[in-house]
C-alpha positions, -999 to +999 in steps of 0.1 A: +395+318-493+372+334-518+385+344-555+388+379-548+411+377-520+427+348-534+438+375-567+445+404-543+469+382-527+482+372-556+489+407-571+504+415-535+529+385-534+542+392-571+542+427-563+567+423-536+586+401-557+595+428-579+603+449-561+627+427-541+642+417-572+651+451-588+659+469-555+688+437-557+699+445-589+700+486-583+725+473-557+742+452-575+748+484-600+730+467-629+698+481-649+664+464-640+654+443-676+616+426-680+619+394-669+613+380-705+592+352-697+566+372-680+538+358-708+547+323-693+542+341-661+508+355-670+495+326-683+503+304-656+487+332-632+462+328-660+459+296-654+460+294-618+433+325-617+414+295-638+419+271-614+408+293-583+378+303-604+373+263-605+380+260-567+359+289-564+327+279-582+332+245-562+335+259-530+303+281-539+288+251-548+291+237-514+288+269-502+253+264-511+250+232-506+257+237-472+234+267-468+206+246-480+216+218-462+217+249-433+183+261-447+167+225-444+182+223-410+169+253-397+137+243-418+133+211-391+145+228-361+119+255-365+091+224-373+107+205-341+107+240-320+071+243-338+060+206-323+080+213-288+054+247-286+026+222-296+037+197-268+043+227-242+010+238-253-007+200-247+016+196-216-001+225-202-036+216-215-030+183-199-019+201-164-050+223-168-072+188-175-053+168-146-063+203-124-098+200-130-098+165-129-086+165-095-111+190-087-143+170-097-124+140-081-127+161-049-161+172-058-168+136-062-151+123-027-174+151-011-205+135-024-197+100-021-186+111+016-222+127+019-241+097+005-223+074+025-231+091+057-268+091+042-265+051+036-255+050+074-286+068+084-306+047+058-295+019+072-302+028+109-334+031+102-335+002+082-323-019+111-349-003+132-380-009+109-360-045+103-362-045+144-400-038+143-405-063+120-389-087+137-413-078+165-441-085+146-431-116+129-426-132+167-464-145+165-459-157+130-426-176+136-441-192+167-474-203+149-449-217+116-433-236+151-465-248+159-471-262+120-440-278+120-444-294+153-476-306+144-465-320+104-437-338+127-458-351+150-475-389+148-516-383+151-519-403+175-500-382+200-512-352+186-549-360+189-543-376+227-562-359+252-546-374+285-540-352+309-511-355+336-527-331+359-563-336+374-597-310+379-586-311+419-548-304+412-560-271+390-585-260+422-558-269+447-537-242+425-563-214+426-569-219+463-530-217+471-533-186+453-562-168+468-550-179+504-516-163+494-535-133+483-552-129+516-520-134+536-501-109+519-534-080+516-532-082+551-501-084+560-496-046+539-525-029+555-519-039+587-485-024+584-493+009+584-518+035+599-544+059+575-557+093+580-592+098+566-598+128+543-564+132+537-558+142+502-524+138+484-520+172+460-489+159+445-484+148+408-482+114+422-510+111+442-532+126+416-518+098+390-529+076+418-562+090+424-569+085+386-555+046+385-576+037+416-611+051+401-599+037+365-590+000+381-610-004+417-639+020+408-650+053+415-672+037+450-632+021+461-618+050+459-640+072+471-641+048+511-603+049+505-602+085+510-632+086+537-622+061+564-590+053+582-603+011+583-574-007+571-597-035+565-611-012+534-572-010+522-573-051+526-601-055+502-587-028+478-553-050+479-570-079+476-590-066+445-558-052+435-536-085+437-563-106+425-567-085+395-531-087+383-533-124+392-559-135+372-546-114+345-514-134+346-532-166+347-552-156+315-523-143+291-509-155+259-479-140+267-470-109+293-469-071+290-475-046+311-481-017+292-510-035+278-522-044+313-559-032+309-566-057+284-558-095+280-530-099+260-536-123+232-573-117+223-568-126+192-551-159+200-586-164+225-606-152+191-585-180+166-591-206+194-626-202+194-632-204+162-611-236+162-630-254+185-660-246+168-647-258+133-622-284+145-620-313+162-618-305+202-587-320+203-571-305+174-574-273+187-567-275+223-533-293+205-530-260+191-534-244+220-515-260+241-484-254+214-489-218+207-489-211+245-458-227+246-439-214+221-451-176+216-439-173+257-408-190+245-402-168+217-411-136+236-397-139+272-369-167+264-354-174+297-364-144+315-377-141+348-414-135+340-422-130+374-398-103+384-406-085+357-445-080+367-439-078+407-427-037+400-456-025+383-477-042+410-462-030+439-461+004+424-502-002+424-504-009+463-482+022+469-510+036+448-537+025+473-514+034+501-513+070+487-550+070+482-557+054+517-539+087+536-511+066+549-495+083+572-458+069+566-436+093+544-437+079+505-400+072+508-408+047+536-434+033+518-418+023+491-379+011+505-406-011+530-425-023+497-395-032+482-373-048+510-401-067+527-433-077+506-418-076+469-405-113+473-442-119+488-461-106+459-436-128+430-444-163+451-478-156+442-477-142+405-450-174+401-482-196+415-507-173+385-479-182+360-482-221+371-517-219+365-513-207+337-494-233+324-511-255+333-544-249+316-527-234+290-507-259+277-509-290+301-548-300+303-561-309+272-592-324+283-610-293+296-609-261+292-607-240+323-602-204+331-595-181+359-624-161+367-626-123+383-655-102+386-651-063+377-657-039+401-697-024+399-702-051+381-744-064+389-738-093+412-749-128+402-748-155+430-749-184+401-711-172+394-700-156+423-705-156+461-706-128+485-683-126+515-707-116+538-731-149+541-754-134+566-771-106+543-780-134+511-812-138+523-815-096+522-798-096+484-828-118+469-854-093+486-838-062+471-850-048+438-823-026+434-795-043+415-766-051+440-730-038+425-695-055+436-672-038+457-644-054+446-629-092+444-613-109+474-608-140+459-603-160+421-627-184+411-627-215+386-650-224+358-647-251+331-661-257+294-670-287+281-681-296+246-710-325+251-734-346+229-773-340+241-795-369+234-804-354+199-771-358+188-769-322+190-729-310+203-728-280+229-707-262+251-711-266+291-697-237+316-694-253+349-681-231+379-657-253+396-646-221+425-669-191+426-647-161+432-649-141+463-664-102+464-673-078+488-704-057+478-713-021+479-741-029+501-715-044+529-703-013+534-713+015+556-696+048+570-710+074+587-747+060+582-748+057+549-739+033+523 
């Protein structure tokens, strides 16, 4: 209660005291009189006025006091309503940070999603060059073989020269092979009959046209297509078989795409230079080893065999084609696969022995496989013609003779020997001449 309303009640109370009192007396018939003690009365009101001025200062003293402890209240709030805006306002910066946080995380994702579907395809084509290389390191890693065999190896074995298979044991082989040759030539052409002048327009016969010129010469193909004698399809199967035979015979290691040439040239090159710079057994040692192991590391376990006999019997439904043969192509080839496939892998299985064995068995000698190209000027020192009766008629002719084709392998042999001067020099011996027919042997409609 504040000192003004404290004195107006005051003033109202004794007021109403008064009155109350005289309206009494005025009843009781008497005559209202001052109270006479209304100084005391004053100064106590005095002094209680004094007193509520007292209260009243105090009370405005706390008064304040409490509005500034109000004002410093409301002071803080405002500062902590101040910091809650500058937390709101981080709050939301941090949102707005977390947004685009997440939004270059995504950005991120997406690359790292791009690059590693980039490493995949890096990698792909890493494993592919890795495969390549792998390819190419196949000589190397058979040749480190060979090192290491040979560091492992006592000299004395290394450097031995004894041979388990003798100089007959290697004709006997070539023989086998060239009667097996002969048997199965035959056998095909007799099979089936030939139209002459008949000329294949399809794709097929065109690509076997081209093969036939390419491999038996243009002169082979050319009586192919102009006589219906399957005796000419014989010696085209024999030059045919024989060719692919001797081939296998010769090989470092197999493959047909590279048919045309002999595969391993530069193994023949190294070798060459081995045995002129080496000792004769050191490198047919190293021979002997690199022909082992390169097949190893290239073919494994494979069926060599099978995997050659195809592409051959694809080449004698060549001839066929060229020939005019009058059986439909399907035939041809269901009868070439059912009946003379297995034929043609006994003898390429008997080329692979041979090849073994003067590859990497006979260390003694060195022998190869011999087969005289087509055209090629005939030379009775190295080869011998099938056809005994004109020889006599070859040595009077001025004209150099060309060969038809090859009927049959032949055998020759090197040999490294001391002359009488000390001098060392390599010997060529022909063991078996090959077989050929001649150009000259054959006549059709009076002409050669």
């Amino acid at each position: 209660m504040g000192l003004r309303d404290f004195v107006s009640y005051y003033f109202t109370r004794a007021r109403a005291d008064g009155q109350a009192t005289a309206t009494i007396e005025e009843a009781n018939g008497h005559q209202v009189v001052p109270n006479g003690n209304s100084k005391t009365d004053m100064e106590m009101l005095q002094r209680e006025m004094d007193e509520m001025r007292r209260r009243s200062e105090a009370l405005k003293g706390e008064l304040d006091a409490e509005r500034a402890a109000m004002s410093v209240a409301e002071q803080r709030l405002q500062e902590e309503e101040e910091k809650n805006q500058a937390m709101r306002r981080e709050l939301e910066q941090k949102k707005q940070e977390s947004v685009e946080l997440a939004d270059r995380l995504h950005t991120v994702e997406s690359r790292l999603t791009t690059q590693e579907v980039e490493l995949l395809r890096t990698k792909d084509e890493a494993d592919k060059h890795v495969a390549a290389l792998a390819e190419h390191q196949k000589a190397h890693e058979a040749l480190v073989a060979v090192h290491s065999q040979l560091v492992t190896s006592s000299a004395e074995t290394f450097l031995s020269t004894a041979d388990d298979v003798s100089e007959k044991d290697v004709i006997a082989l070539v023989q086998d092979v060239n009667v097996e040759i002969h048997k199965v030539a035959q056998l095909i052409a007799d099979t089936y009959k030939y139209t002459a002048h008949k000329i294949d327009a399809s794709q097929q016969g065109v690509a076997a046209r081209e093969w036939a010129e390419h491999a038996l010469g243009r002169q082979m193909m050319q009586l192919l297509q102009e006589t219906d004698d399957p005796t000419i399809v014989q010696v085209a199967f024999q030059g045919t078989i024989s060719m692919y035979a001797h081939w296998t015979a010769r090989c470092w290691y197999f493959d047909l795409s590279r048919e045309a040439e002999v595969i391993g040239d530069i193994y023949d090159d190294v070798y060459y230079h081995m045995r002129e710079t080496e000792t004769v057994a050191v490198a047919r040692r190293w021979r002997a080893l690199t022909r082992k192991h390169i097949q190893s590391v290239v073919h494994g376990d494979s069926d060599i065999a099978a995997s050659l006999v195809p592409r051959i019997a694809e080449r004698l439904t060549d001839i066929l084609l060229v020939a005019g043969c009058k059986a439909p192509l399907k035939q041809v080839t269901e009868t070439m696969k059912t009946k003379f496939m297995e034929k043609i892998k006994a003898i390429i299985v008997r080329a692979l022995k041979i090849n073994k064995v003067i590859g990497q068995e006979v260390l003694s000698s060195d022998f190869e496989v011999t087969w005289v190209s087509p055209e090629e000027a005939y030379d009775s020192t190295w080869m011998d013609d099938i056809d005994i009766e004109q020889e006599a008629g070859k040595k009077d002719s001025e004209d150099a003779i060309r060969v038809l084709g090859t009927t049959e392998l032949g055998l020759g042999r090197m040999e490294k020997l001391v002359s009488d001067a000390g001098s060392e020099e390599w010997k060529d011996s022909c063991l078996v001449k090959p077989k050929v027919v001649l150009e000259s042997m054959v006549e059709w409609d009076g002409e050669k």
